[in-house]
N, C-alpha and C positions, 0 to 999 in steps of 0.2 A: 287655249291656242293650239296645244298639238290635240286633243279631238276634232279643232275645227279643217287643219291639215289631211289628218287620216280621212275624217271623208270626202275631203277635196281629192287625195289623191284614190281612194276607191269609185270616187264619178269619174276621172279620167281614165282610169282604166277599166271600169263601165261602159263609158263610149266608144274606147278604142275597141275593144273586142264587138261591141254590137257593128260598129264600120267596119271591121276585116272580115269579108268574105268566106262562108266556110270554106272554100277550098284552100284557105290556106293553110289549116293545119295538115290538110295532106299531104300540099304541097312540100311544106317542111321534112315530113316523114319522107316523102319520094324522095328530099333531095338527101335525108340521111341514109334514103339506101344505096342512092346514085352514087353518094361518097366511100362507102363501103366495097360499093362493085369495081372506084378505080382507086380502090386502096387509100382515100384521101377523106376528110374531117372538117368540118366547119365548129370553132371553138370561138366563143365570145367572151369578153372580159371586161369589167365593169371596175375600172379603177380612178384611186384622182392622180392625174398626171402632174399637178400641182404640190402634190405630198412627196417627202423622202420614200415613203413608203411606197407609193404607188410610181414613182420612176422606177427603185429596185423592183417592182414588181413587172413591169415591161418587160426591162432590160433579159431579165431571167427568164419570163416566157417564150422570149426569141430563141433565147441561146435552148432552150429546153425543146422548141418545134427545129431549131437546125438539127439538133444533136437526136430527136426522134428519124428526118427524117436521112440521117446517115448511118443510125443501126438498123432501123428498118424498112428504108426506103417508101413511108409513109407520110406521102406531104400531106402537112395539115395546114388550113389556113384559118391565122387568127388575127379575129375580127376586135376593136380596142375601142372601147367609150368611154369617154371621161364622165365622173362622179365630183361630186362634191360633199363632204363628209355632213356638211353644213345644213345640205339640203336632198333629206331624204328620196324626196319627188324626183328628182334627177334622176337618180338610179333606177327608178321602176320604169321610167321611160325610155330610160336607153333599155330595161330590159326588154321591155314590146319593141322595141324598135329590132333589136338583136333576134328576136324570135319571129318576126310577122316580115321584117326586109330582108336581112342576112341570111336567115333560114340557116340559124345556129341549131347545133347537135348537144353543145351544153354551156355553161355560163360558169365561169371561175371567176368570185369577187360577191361582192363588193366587199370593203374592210369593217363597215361599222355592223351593228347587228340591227339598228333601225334601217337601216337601206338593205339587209340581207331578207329582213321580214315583210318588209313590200315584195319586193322581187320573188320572193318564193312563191306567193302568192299566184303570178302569174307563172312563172316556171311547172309548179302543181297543175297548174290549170290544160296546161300545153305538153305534162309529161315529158319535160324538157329538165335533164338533172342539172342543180346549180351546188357548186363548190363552194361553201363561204371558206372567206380568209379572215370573218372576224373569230375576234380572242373565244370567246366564250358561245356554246351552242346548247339552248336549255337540251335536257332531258323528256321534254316531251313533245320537240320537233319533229320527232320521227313517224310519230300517228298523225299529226294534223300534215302536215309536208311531208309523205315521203319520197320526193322527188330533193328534198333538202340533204347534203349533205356535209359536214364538218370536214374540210380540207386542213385546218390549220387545228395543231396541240393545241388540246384544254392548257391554259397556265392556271389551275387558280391552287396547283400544288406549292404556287413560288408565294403563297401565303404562307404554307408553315413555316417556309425560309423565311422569311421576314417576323414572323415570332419566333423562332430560332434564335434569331440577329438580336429581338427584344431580350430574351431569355437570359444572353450569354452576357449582357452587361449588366443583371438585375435592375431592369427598368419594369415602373409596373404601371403604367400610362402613356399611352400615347394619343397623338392629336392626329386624326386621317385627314386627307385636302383630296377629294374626287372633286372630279369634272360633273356638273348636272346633267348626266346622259343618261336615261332609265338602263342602258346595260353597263354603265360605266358604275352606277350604283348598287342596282340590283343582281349582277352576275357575279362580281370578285367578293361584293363588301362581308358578306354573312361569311366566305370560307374564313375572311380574315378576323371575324369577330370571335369563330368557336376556334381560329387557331392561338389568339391570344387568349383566350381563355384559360386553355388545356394548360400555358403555361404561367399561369397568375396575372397574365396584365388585364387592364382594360383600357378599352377607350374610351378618352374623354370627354370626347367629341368630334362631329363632324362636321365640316366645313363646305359647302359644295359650291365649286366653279360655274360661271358660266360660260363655255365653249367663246364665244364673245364679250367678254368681263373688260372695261374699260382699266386703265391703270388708276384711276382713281379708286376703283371697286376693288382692286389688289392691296391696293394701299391699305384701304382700310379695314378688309377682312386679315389683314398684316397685322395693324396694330392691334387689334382686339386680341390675336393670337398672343400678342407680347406681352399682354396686362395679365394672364392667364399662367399658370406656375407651371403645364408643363413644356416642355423643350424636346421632345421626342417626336418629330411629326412622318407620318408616312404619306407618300405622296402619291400620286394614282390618276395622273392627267395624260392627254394628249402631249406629244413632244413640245408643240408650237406654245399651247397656254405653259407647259412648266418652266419653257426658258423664260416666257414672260415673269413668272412668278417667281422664279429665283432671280430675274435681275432687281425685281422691286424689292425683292428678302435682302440682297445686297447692297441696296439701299439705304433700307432701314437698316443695318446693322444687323441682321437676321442671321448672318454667314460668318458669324464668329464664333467665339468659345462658347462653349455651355450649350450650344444648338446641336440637336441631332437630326438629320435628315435622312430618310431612306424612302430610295424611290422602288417604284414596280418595275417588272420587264417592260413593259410599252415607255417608259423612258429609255430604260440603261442599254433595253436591247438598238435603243437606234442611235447611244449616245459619241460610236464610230461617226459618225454623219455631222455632229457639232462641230462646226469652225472654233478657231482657238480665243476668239475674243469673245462668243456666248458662252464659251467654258470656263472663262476667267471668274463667272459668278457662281458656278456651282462647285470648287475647290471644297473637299472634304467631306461628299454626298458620298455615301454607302449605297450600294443597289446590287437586285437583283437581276442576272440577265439570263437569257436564255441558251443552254450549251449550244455551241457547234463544234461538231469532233473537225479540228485540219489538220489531221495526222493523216489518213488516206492518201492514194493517189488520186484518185477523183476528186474529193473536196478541193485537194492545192489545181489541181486542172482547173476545175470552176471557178476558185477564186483568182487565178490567174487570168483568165481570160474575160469573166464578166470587170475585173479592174480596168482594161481595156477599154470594152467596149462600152461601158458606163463612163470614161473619161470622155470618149469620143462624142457622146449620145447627151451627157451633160455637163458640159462643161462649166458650167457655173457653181457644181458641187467642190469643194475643196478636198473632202473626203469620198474615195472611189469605193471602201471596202463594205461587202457584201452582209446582210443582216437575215436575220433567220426568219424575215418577211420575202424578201428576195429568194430564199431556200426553199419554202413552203410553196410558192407559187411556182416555183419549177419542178419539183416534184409532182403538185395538184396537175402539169401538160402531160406527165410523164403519166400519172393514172388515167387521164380518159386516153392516151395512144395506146396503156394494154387493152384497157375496154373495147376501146375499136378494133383491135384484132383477136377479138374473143364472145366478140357480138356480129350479129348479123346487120348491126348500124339502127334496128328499131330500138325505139325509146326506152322502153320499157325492160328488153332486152340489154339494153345499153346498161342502166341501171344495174342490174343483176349481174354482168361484169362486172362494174366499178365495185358492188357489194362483197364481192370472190377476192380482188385486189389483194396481193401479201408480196411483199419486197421490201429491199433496204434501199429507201430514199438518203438524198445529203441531210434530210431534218432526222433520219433514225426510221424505224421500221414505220412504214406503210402499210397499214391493217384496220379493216373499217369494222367496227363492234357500236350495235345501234348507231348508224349510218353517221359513227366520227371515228376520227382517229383516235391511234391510243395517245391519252394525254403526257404531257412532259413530265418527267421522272428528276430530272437534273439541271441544277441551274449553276451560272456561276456566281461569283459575290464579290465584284469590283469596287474598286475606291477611286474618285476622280480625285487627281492630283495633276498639277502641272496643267500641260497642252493637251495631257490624253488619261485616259485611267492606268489603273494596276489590278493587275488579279490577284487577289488574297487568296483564292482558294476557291471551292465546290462544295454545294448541300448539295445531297440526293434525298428520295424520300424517306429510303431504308433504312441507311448508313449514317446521316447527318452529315456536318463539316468534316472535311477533308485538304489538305495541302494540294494531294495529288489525286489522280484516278486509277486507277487499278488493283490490280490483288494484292502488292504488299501496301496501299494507301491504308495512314492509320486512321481513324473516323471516332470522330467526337459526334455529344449532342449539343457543345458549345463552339463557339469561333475563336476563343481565347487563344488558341495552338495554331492558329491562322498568321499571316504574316499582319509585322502592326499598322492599324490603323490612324491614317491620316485625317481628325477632324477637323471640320470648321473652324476658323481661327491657327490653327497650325499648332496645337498643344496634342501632345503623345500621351497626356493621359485621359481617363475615359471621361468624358463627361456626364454628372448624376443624373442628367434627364429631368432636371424640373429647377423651378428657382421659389426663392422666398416670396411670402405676401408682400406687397407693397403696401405703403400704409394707407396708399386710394381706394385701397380692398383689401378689408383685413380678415381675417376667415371668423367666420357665422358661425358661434357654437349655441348650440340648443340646448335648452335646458328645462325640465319638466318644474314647471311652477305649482301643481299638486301633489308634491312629494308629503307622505303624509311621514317623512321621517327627516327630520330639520336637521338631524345630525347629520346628516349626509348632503342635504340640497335645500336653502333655507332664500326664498324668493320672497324679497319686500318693495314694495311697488310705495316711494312715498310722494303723497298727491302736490303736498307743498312744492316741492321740490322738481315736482313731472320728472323723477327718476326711478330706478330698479336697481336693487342691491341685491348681490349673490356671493353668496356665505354657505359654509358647511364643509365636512371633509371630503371629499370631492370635487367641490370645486375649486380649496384651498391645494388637493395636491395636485393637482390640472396645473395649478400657474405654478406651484413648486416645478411641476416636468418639463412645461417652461423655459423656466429660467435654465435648466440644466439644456437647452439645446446648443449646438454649435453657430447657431445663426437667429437673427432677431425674427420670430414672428410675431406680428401685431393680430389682435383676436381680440373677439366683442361676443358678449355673452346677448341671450336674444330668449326671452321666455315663451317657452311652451302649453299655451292654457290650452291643454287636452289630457286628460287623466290616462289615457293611453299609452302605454309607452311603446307596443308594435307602428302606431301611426306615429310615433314620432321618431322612431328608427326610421321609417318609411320615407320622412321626410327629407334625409341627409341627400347630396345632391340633387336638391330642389330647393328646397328653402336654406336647410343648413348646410354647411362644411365639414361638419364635427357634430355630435354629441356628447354632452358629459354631463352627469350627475349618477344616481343610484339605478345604473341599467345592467341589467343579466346578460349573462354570453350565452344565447342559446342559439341551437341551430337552427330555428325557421327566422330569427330574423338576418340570417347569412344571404337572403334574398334579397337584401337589401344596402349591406354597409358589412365591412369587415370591424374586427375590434382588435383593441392592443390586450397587452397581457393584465391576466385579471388583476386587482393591485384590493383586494379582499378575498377571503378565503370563499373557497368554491363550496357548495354543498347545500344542502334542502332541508333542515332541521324539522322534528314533530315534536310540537309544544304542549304540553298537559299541564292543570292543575296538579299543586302538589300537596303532598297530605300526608301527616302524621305516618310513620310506621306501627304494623301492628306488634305489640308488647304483650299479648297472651305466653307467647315463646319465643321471649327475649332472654329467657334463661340458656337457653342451647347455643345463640349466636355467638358468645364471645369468643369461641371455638367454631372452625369449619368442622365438617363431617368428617374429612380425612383424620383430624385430629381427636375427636369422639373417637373413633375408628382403633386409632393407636391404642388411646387410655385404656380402654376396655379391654384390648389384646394381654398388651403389658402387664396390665392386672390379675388378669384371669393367670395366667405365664407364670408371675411370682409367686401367686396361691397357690398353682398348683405346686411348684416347687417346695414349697415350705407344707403343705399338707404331706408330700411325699416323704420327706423328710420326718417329719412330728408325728409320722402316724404310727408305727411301733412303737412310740412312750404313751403312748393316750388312747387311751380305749377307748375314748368317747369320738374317736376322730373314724373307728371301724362299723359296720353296721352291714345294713342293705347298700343294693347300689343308690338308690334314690339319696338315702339319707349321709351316703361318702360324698354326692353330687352337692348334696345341700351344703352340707359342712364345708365343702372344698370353697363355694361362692362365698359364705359367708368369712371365712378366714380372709379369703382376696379382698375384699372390700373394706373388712374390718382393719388390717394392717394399716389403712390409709390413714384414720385415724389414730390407731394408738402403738405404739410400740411393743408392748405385749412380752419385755423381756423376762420376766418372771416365767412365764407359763411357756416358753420357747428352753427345749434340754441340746437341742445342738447347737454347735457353733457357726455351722454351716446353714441353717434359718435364720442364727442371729445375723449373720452378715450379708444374709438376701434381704432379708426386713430391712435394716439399718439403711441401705443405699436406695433401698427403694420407698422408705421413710421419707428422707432427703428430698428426689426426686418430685413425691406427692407435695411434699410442703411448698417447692416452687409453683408447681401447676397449677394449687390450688388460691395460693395467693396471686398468680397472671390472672386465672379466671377472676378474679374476685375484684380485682383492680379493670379490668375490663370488662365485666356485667358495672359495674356500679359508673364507670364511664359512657356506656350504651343508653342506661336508665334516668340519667341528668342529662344527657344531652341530646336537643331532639334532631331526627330522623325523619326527613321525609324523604317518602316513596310516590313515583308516579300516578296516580290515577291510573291509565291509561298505558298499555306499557307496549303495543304493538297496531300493526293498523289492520292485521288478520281480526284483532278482537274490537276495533271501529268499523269494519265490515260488517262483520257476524251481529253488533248490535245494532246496524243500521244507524249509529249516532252522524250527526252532523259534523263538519269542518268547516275551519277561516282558511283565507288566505288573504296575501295584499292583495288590494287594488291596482287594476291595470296591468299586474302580472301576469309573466308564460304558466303560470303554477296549476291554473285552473284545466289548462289542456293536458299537463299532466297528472293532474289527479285525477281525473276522467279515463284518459287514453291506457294511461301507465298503472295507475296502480287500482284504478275501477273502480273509484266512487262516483253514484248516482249523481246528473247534474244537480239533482233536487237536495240534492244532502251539502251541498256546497255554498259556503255565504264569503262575500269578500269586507275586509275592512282596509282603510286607511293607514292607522296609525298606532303604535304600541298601547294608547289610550283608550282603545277602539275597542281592542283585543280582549283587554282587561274588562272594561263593560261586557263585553260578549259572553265572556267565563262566568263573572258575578250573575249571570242573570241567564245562566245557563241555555243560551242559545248554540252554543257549540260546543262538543265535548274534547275538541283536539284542534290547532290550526297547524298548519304546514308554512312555514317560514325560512325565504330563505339566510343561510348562518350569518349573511352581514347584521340585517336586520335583526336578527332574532337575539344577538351579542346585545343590543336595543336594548329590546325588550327584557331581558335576562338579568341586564344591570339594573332596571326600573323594578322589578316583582322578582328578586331573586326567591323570597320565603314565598313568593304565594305558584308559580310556575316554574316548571323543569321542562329537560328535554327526556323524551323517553325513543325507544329504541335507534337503532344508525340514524348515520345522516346520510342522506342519498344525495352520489355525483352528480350534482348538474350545475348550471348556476355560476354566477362569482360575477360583480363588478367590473365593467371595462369601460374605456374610453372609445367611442363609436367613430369611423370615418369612412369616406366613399369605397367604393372594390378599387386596388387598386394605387391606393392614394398615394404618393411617396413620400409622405410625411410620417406613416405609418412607423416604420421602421427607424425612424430618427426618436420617435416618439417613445418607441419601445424600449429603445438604449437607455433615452432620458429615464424613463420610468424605473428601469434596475437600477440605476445610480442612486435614484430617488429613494430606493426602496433600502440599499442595501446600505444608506448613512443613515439609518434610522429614523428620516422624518414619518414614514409612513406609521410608526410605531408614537410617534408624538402626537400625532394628529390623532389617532385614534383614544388616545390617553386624554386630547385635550377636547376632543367631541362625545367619546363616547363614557360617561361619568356612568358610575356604580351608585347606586341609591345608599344610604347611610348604614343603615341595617344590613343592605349587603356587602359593606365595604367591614363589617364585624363579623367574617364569617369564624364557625366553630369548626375547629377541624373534624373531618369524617372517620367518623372510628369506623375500623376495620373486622371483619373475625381473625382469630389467629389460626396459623394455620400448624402443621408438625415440622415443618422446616426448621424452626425454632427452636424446639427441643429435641431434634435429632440425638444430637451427640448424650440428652443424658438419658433419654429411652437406651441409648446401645450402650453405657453404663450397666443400669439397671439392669438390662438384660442379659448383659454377660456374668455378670454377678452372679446372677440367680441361675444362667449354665451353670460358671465355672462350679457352683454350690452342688448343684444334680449330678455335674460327673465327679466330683470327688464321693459323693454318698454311693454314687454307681459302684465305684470302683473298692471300695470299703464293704461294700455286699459282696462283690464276687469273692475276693481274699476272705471275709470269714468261709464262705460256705466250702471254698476249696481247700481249708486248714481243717474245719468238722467233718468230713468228707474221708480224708488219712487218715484220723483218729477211730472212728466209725468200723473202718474196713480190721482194722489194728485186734482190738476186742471182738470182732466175727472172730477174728483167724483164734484167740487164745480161746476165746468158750467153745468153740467147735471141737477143738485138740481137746480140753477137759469135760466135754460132753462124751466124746467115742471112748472114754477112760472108764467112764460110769454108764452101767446097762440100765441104769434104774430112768438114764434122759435120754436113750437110746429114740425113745420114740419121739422126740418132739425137737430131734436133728431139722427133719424138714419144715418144722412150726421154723425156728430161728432162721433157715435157709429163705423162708418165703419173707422174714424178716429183714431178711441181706439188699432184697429185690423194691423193699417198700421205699416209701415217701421220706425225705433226710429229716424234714420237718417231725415226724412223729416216730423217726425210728428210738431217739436216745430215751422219750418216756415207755416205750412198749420193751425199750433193754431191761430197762429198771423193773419191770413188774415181770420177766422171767427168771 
């Protein structure tokens, strides 16, 4: 139907232009220079006089060509066509009509963007600039029209206001109601989809008006809203259909507690204009409007004067005050009157003015960048109550919420510190934004019917009966989380015959409401469904055969190396002490150096064994031996009680002990079935597609191993705790477990079940069901329910304290021998010097020893060791 329109109305504006004479576009052009030469303008305007909007839009282009031509004594004259918003065609014909009879200079109007996009058309054509006053102007207007120009603020910034407004209550859904207008849909809906995005919500859906929607069509696009959980709806219509639709919401009971309603500026900014008995149905509507500073002296001048003359002019309106539609369009007379005196009146020319345009309009500054203005920055955030509304406050883009405006205004990113708000129903506190299932619609959960792990998700379809049964720890703690909610929701489980489990996350807000059984929290299915918190432990286990320890040298384990380390010090330490000590009684202890080395090892080693007190002559070896006897006799009985512990009880060792050396052999891996695991083991850790096989079920696995088809699977830890308790003696885990992974309960982006679900689940978690369930699903096989404890090496920590015994011992024994060396040698030493001094006096007595004074002297000077036998032989 609108194809068959558009070219109905490009044939009538096909034949209009082939009937009007070329000389009329000259004519045109002569008469905008003739208007130029007696200072005066022809300006046309395309409004509906039939709309609030398009009366303030008169009203203000009057007062906007008086007030031109009293500052600059430039009459303009403007020419008024009525529009009907209804019907496109209308406006492209008053635009030919305004350009080929009026012999207009430019066109300010129309308000929708389907009558701005005809009429441009011909405005291009005739280089005749047009001012749209609708909301929204794409971005690539300006190459195809550039005779098009954006009179009126972008708003689609008063979207982030309104996820702003979602944010600040934690609501994470909402339901949009547009009008079916392609610019009604396609210009606001997308800012408003990525601005709830940014802050966690989403939308649930969309609803679309028809501009002509019967009340039966309200009704019942109403009810369907109602049967639906959530309560948060934003609203985005024309004024006329939303009072329609808030009287039928107030109807139905719609306008009560628990409802959140928030409209766009093309309501709130016109909802001055509501009489007090259409207001009575929209009591507790939040909205966005659009600032008007009336703190100046000019803005109170205008709003004083168009109150006036808008009484005078309509009398049937009950409300006179002026809307930032009425603003814009007195502004929009004010830019073609500088135009006109800054152009020479040619078209083209004219243009090129309007483009130059920079001043402070009553809408804010006037400045055209790709031929619109700059878009709106600042809204307010009103509450209807009573006869009229209240202003809570201001978002800006920048700053966020605000009480007030200016430099000491404090600025949130919520509305909480705003003044309180009045909703629906007339309760002061927030409402959650969504309501329970009813039990005419109970929520759809999905459930993977080829779970090849029954401990978790156990789908029995019995034919007698044409029923389906659902069993397993997962789905048992699902209805455990349940129960633990504040409120009843009713829920039907629904099986999933697809082995997939990406296409069945896929399917949540489509087929299902929920998913729940054995599904991973990974981030590619975050495209799809958000998940609650994981209620299994997280992580990617690698499962290997396991296998006997090697026993070649099992004699060295029962001790770590640090503790080798020790013994061997400690010994060497004491031998030498006691070889130090016993070696002047024993001549067989002196030698070469080789054969002092040899004896000194043999001694240390020897002492471990035997005591040795006979053939030991000090006290001080005996009391290094003795404790360091003691100390041996412990160590060697630990070792000996832990080798013979090692050796009886068996030891297994991975196979396989890292995935660098399942690389490097190029061996194969499992994984489950229909898991994320296979893109990580590719992506992430770099095995061949070709080296990667998938199984089902912990049964699967074990065939796979036995028959040597894979030398490793990667499992993630719920599962693999499975498998672990079925084949504890035949499979282990070998190196880490990698983060990824963990069981969750799946729901829409958004949901607000979510977080109610979340609570339930700690509560669940943290009274210990989740640890019952897992006790009463996941059983341990017999033989590993008898496990043998894992013997350890020991290590020196152990016997610290009698190594530093032993050791001080065997000091305290070296420095008392020390110290018994230095006192003889320094007592033989006096005596020595003593007998020089007598033989020398009774040598110089006798001439017959006269000569071998100096033989003794050189004697005086020798070695202490060999002086007292070389006395004795003179």
């Amino acid at each position: 139907m609108k194809w068959l329109l558009f070219i109905l109305v490009l044939s009538l504006l096909g034949v209009a232009l082939l009937l009007k004479p070329s000389g009329s576009i000259a004519a045109g052009r002569s008469s905008g220079t003739k208007g130029k030469q007696n200072v005066n303008g022809v300006i046309g305007a395309i409004v509906d006089r039939s709309s609030r909007i398009g009366k303030e839009e008169i009203v203000a282009m009057e007062m906007a060509r008086e007030d031109v031509y009293r500052h600059f004594n430039q009459n303009l004259t403007l020419v008024v066509k009525d529009a009907d918003q209804r019907n496109p065609i209308r406006a492209a014909l008053a635009g030919l009509d305004l350009i080929n009879t009026q012999q207009v200079e430019a066109i300010v109007g129309p308000q929708t963007w389907e009558e701005v996009s005809l009429v441009a058309d011909i405005c291009t054509e005739k280089q005749i600039p047009i001012f749209s006053l609708a909301d929204t102007t794409p971005e690539w207007t300006a190459e195809k029209w550039p005779f098009l120009l954006g009179a009126s603020h972008d708003n689609s910034a008063q979207m982030k206001a309104i996820a702003g407004i979602v944010q600040s209550w934690n609501w994470h859904q909402v339901t949009v109601i547009h009008e079916e207008v392609g610019s009604w849909t396609h210009g606001v809906m997308p800012y408003l989809h990525d601005s709830l995005r940014e802050v966690g919500a989403e939308i649930s859906q969309f609803v679309g008006l028809s501009p002509f929607a019967s009340p039966d069509s309200l009704s019942r696009e109403l009810e369907n809203l109602e049967k639906e959980q959530c309560r948060v709806f934003v609203v985005h219509l024309s004024l006329p259909l939303a009072v329609r639709l808030f009287e039928m919401a107030k109807k139905l009971k719609m306008m009560e507690k628990d409802y959140v309603w928030i409209t766009t500026h093309h309501i709130t900014s016109l909802v001055h204009s509501i009489n007090a008995s259409t207001i009575s149905s929209m009591q507790g509507i939040v909205g966005v409007k659009s600032y008007l500073s009336e703190t100046g002296q000019r803005s109170q001048d205008f709003s004083s004067r168009f109150r006036q003359r808008f009484r005078r002019e309509n009398s049937e309106e009950e409300n006179n005050e002026p809307g930032i539609y009425a603003v814009q369009a007195y502004d929009a007379i004010w830019t073609i009157a500088r135009a006109f005196n800054g152009s020479k009146g040619m078209n083209r020319e004219l243009l090129e003015s309007v483009l130059q345009t920079d001043f402070q309009g009553l809408s804010g500054k006037v400045q055209f960048n790709n031929h619109k203005v700059a878009p709106t920055q600042m809204f307010q955030i009103i509450n209807v109550a009573g006869k009229s509304y209240r202003e809570l406050g201001f978002w800006s883009s920048e700053l966020g919420f605000s009480e007030t405006i200016g430099k000491h205004a404090a600025h949130s990113s919520l509305m909480n510190d705003l003044e309180q708000v009045l909703w629906p129903g007339g309760p002061r506190y927030t409402p959650r934004g969504w309501t329970e299932v009813t039990k005419s619609k109970p929520l759809l959960v999905g459930v993977p019917s080829k779970s090849g792990y029954k401990e978790y998700v156990k789908v029995e379809y019995n034919q007698s009966r044409n029923s389906t049964s659902f069993d397993g720890l997962a789905i048992q703690l699902f209805e455990e989380t349940v129960r633990r909610l504040p409120f009843y929701l009713p829920y039907e489980f629904v099986a999933f015959n697809d082995i997939s489990y990406d296409n069945l996350v896929d399917q949540i807000g489509k087929t299902f409401d929920a998913v729940v059984g054995d599904v991973a929290i990974v981030a590619s299915r975050y495209k799809h469904a958000e998940f609650s918190h994981p209620f299994t432990e997280t992580g990617l286990m690698l499962i290997v055969p396991a296998r006997s320890g090697n026993k070649a040298w099992s004699f060295i384990k029962p001790f770590t190396k640090p503790m080798w380390a020790s013994i061997t010090f400690i010994t060497l330490y004491n031998g030498f002490v006691v070889w130090l000590i016993e070696r002047p009684a024993h001549p067989e202890l002196r030698g070469s150096m080789l054969h002092q080395i040899g004896v000194m090892l043999w001694l240390s080693f020897n002492t471990l064994f035997s005591l040795q007190g006979g053939k030991l002559h000090s006290n001080l070896s005996r009391m290094s031996v003795v404790v360091w006897l003691f100390v041996a006799l412990v160590v060697i009985q630990t070792y000996t009680a832990n080798l013979t512990s090692m050796l009886t009880v068996q030891r297994l060792e991975p196979a396989v002990t890292s995935v660098e050396e399942l690389l490097k052999s190029n061996a194969a891996v499992g994984y489950c079935s229909g898991s994320y695991v296979e893109k990580y083991l590719v992506d992430v850790l770099g095995f061949p597609p070709a080296n990667i096989e998938h199984y089902g079920s912990a049964e699967e696995y074990a065939q796979a191993f036995d028959k040597e088809e894979i030398a490793a699977a990667f499992i993630g830890t719920p599962l693999a705790k499975i498998l672990l308790a079925k084949y504890c003696k035949k499979f282990m885990q070998a190196g880490p477990t990698f983060s990824i992974g963990g069981f969750g309960f799946a729901f829409p982006w958004g949901s607000p079940l979510l977080a109610s679900i979340n609570e339930a689940l700690l509560k669940v978690s943290e009274n210990g069901t989740v640890v019952q369930l897992e006790n009463k699903f996941i059983r341990e096989d017999k033989q590993c329910q008898e496990k043998d404890d894992e013997i350890h090496s020991l290590s020196s920590k152990g016997f610290r304290a009698l190594f530093i015994i032993t050791g001080g011992t065997s000091t305290i024994a070296l420095v008392i021998y020390i110290f018994r060396i230095a006192n003889y040698f320094s007592a033989h030493t006096a005596i020595r010097r003593l007998m020089l001094t007598v033989f020398k006096h009774w040598c110089y007595q006798s001439k017959r020893f006269r000569r071998r004074v100096s033989d003794v002297d050189s004697l005086g000077n020798s070695s202490p060791h060999h002086a007292p036998s070389q006395l004795s032989q003179v």
